[in-house]
C-alpha positions in Angstrom: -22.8 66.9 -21.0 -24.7 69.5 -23.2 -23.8 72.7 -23.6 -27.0 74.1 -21.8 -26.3 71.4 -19.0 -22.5 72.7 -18.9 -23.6 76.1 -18.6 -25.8 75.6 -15.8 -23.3 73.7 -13.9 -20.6 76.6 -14.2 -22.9 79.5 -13.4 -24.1 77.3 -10.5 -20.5 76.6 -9.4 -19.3 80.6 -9.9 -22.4 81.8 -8.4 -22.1 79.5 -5.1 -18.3 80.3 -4.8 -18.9 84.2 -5.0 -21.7 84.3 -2.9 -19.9 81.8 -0.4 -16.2 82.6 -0.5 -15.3 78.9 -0.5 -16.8 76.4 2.1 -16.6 78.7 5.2 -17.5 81.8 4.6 -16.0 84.7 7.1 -18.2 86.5 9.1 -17.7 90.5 10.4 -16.3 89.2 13.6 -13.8 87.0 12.2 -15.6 83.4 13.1 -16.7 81.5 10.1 -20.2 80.3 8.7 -20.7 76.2 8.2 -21.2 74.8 4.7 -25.2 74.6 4.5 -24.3 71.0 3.6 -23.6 70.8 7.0 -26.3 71.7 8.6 -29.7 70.1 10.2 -33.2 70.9 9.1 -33.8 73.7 11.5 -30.6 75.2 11.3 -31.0 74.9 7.3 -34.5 76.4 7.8 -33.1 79.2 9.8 -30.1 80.2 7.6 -30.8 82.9 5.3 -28.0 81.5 2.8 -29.6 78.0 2.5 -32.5 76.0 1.7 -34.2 72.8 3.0 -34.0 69.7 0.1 -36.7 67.6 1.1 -39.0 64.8 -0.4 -42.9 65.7 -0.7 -44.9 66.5 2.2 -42.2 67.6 4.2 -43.4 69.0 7.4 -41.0 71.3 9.9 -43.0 71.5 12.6 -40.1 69.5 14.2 -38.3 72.9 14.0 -41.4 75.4 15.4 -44.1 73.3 17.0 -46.6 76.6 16.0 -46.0 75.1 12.1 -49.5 73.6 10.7 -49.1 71.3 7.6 -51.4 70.1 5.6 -49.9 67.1 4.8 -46.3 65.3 6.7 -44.2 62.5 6.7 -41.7 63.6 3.8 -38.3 63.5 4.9 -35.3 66.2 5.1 -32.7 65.4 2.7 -30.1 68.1 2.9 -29.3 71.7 3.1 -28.4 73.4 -0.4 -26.8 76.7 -0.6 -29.9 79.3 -1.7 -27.7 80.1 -5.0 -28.0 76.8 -5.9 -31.6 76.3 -5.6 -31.9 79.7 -7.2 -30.4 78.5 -10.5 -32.7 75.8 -10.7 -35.7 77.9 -9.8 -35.2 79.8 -12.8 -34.6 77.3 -15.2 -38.2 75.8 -13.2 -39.7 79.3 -14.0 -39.1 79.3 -17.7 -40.0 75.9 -18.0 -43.1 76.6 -16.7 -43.7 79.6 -18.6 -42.8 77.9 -21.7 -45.3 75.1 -20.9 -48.4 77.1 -19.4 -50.7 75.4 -21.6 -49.3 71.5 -21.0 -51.6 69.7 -18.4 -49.3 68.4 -16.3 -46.8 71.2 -15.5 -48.3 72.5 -12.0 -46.7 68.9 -11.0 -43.2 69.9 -11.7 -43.4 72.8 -9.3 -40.9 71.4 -6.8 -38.7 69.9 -8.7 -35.6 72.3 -6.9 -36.6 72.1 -3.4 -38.6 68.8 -2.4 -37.0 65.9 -4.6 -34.0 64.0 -3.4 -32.4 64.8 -7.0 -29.2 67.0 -7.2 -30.6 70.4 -7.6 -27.8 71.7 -10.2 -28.9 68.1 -12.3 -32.4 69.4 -12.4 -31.5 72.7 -13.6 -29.8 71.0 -16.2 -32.7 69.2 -17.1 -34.7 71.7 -17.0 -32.5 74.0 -19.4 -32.7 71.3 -22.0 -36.1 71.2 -21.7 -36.5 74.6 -22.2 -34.1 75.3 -24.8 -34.3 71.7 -27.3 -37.0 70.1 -25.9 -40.9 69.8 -26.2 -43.5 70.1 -23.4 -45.4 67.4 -24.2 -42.4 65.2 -22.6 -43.9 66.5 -19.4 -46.4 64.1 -19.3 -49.1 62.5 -17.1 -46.1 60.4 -15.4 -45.3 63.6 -13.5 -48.7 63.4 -11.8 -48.8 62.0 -8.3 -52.3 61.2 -8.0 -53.3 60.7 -11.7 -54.6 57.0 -13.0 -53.3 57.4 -16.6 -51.5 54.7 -18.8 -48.1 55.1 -19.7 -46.3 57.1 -22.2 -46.3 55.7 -25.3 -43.3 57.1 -26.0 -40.4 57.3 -23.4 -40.0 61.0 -21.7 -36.2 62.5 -22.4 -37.2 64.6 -19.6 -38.1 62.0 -17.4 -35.3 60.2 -17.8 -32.7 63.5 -17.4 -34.6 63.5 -14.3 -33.7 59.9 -13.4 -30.5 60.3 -14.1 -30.7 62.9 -11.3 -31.0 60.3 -8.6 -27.9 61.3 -6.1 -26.5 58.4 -3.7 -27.4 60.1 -0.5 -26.7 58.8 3.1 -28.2 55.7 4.7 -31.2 57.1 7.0 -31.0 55.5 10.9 
């Protein structure tokens, strides 16, 4: 594990037990909070602590019916606790800041919220890429849409990213 990578995992880990107080948190009145983990999409949606992982194109009008998308059929993958996603959104930030100029970096925008990659792997990713590594490794493979050829050469980024890949639940 790198040092940036270790780093990122640590903060992410300190930052979620602080904010947390362990897996149930304790409310005023004595009951306690579920792990977001735990919870469904609307419930996740709902909770001021947590955030939705999802894949692309995620619609939850399944939790308010007065939701319009523009596009649907993504799936819910989990509920992450907001600190989590946080760290990875700023790693996403000054990757993207870094990389204004590249053409394909407006296709990494979700990297933290709609991928069905571990969040704190991402970050890691991400914080290599932003301190060691170029931004020509994001390429035109990030692009959904685009008819390009492949890299010529292979993307360390891209494959950090693979790496990512968690072993989530069998979907009914």
């Amino acid at each position: 594990m790198t040092a940036a990578r270790h780093q990122v995992v640590v903060l992410a880990l300190a930052t979620a037990l602080l904010s947390c107080g362990g897996s149930l948190a304790k409310n005023g009145d004595g009951s306690t909070t579920a792990p977001c983990s735990s919870l469904g999409a609307c419930e996740c949606m709902a909770s001021d602590r947590c955030a939705p992982r999802t894949e692309a194109c995620w619609c939850p009008s399944e939790c308010n019916p007065q939701i319009a998308c523009v596009c649907g059929g993504g799936q819910f993958l989990s509920c992450e606790e907001r600190s989590v996603v946080t760290v990875c959104s700023d790693w996403l930030t000054a990757v993207q800041s870094k990389c204004a100029g590249q053409p394909f970096v407006q296709y990494v925008d979700s990297l933290c919220v709609q991928t069905n990659r571990d969040p704190i792997c991402t970050a890691g990713c991400l914080a290599n890429l932003q301190n060691t590594g170029s931004c020509s490794e994001i390429d035109c493979s990030f692009c959904p849409v685009c008819d390009c050829a492949a890299p010529a050469t292979p993307s360390p980024f891209a494959a950090c990213l693979q790496a990512c890949q968690p072993s989530l639940p069998e979907r009914l």
